[in-house]
N, C-alpha and C positions, 0 to 999 in steps of 0.2 A: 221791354223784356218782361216775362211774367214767368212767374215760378211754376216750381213740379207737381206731380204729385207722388215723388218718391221723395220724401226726405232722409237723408243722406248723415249719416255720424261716421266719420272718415278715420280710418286709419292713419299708419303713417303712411301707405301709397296704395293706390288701388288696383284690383285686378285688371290683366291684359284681356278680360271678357267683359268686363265692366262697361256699360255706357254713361255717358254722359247723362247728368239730370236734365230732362226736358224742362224749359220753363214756359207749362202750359197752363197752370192755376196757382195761386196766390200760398195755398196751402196744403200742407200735405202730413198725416201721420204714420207713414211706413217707413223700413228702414233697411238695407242691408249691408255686408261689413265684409268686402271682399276682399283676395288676396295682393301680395307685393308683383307688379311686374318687372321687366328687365331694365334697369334706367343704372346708372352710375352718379353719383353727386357731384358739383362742380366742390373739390375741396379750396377756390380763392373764387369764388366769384364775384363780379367788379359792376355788372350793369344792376342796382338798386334804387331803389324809389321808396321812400318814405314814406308810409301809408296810416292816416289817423279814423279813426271811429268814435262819431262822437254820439252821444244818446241825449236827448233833447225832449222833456218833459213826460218821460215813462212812469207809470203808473208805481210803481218799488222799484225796488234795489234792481240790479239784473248782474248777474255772475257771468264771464266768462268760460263756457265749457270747451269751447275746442275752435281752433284757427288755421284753415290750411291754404294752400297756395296749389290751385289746378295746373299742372298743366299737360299736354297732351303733344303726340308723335302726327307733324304735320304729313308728312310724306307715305304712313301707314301701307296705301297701296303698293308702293316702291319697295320699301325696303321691311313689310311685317310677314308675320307668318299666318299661312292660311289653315282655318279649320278643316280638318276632314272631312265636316259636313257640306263646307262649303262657307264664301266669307272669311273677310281679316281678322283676327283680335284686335280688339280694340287696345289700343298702347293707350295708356294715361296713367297719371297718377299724381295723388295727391299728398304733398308734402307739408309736415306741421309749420307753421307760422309762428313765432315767438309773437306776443304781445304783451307790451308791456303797461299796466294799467296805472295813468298818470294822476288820474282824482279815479273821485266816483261814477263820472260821466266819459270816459275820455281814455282811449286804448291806443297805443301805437304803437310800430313796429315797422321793419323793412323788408320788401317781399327784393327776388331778385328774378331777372330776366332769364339769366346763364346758372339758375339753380340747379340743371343738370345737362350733362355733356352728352352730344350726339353722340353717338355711335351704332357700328355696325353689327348688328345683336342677330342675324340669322344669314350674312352671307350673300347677301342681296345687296342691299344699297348703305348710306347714312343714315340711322335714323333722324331726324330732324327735329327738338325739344321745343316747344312755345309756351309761354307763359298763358294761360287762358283767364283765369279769373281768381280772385280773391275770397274765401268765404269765414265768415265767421258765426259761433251757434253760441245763445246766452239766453237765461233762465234765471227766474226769481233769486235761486239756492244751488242747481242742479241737481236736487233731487229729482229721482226717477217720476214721473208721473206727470210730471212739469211742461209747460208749453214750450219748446224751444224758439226764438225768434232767432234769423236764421239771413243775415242780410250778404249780400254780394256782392262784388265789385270788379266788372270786368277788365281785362288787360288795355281793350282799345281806352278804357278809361283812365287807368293807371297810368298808361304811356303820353296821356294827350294833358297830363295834370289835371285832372277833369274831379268833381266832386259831383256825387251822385244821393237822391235824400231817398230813403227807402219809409213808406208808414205804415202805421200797425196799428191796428184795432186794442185796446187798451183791457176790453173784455176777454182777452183771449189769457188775461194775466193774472193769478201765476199759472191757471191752468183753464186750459179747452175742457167741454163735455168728452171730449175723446183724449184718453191717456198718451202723453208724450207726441202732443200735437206738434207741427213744426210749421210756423208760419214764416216765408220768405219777404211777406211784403207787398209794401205796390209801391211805383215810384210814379205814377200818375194819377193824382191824387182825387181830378177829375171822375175815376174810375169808381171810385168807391162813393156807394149812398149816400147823401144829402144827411140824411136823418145819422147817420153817423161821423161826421163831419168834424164833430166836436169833442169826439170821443179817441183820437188817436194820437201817435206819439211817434216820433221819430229819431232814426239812426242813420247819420250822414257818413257816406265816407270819402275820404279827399286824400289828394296824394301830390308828392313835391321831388324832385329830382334830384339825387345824390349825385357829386361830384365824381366825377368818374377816378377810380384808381389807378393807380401805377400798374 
């Protein structure tokens, strides 16, 4: 998987127009901040995974700026509302992720499966909620101007306990030639130039399965 060239600072949920970030390049400095679609919060939800991010020989400090939790309306055809123009809205949305920073290398927290309840929002069908990916965005300070590094963690991964290493170019730190760069990464490390080999840094993330509740 390789990243967008939209990079993305989420709110708490995102617009029912909104698309998904293609991940079609490594890096990306644009940005847009859409609105809340129709979703309900699961107020007990019980299906939880334990999710850690760990940073592993980065160049400084790196701040935590913002953690959310994707996820999106599988059924959309079935049961969403069509544009005028023609076409679905796209149902998604991205919900904040608490994390909690254990040292200076090392964040964790719990994403949930059932973080929001299906339902029937235009009369048509269930909508049907999925957990899609994990994201989180971290910087020197979070000052503006700053490189955001920007790593991901998908559900098929999350669910399969699976740990994923994302790297990064060490020059991109604390800032790009281009203001409020966002680098997402490569997780094929193959990928990236020889002569830069020696020069990056990485952020893994791993995930472990909560005990189901009552």
């Amino acid at each position: 998987m390789r990243a967008s060239l939209i990079a993305v600072v989420f709110p708490l949920a995102i617009s029912l127009a909104c698309c998904t970030p293609s991940r079609n390049d490594t890096d990306s400095s644009s940005s847009h901040t859409p609105s809340a679609p129709l979703r309900q919060l699961n107020p007990a939800p019980k299906q939880g995974y334990r999710i850690r991010l760990t940073i592993h020989d980065a160049p400084g400090a790196l701040a935590l700026t913002d953690a959310t939790a994707q996820y999106d309306v599988v059924n959309e055809v079935q049961c969403g509302k069509q544009r005028s123009t023609g076409g679905l809205y796209r149902m998604a949305s991205n919900e904040v992720l608490p994390l909690r920073k254990v040292d200076d290398v090392t964040y964790e927290g719990v994403v949930y499966l059932d973080q929001i309840l299906d339902g029937n929002y235009y009369g048509y069908a269930v909508c049907k909620w999925e957990l899609s990916e994990v994201r989180a965005g971290l910087s020197a300070t979070g000052s503006k101007g700053e490189t955001r590094f920007a790593p991901f963690f998908s559900s098929k991964a999350v669910q399969s306990i699976d740990s994923e290493t994302r790297y990064f170019w060490k020059a991109r730190y604390p800032r790009s030639d281009v203001n409020d760069f966002t680098s997402f990464g490569e997780t094929d490390k193959t990928r990236i130039k020889s002569e830069l080999q020696n020069q990056l840094f990485t952020m893994t993330w791993s995930a472990t399965r909560m005990e189901v509740l009552p």
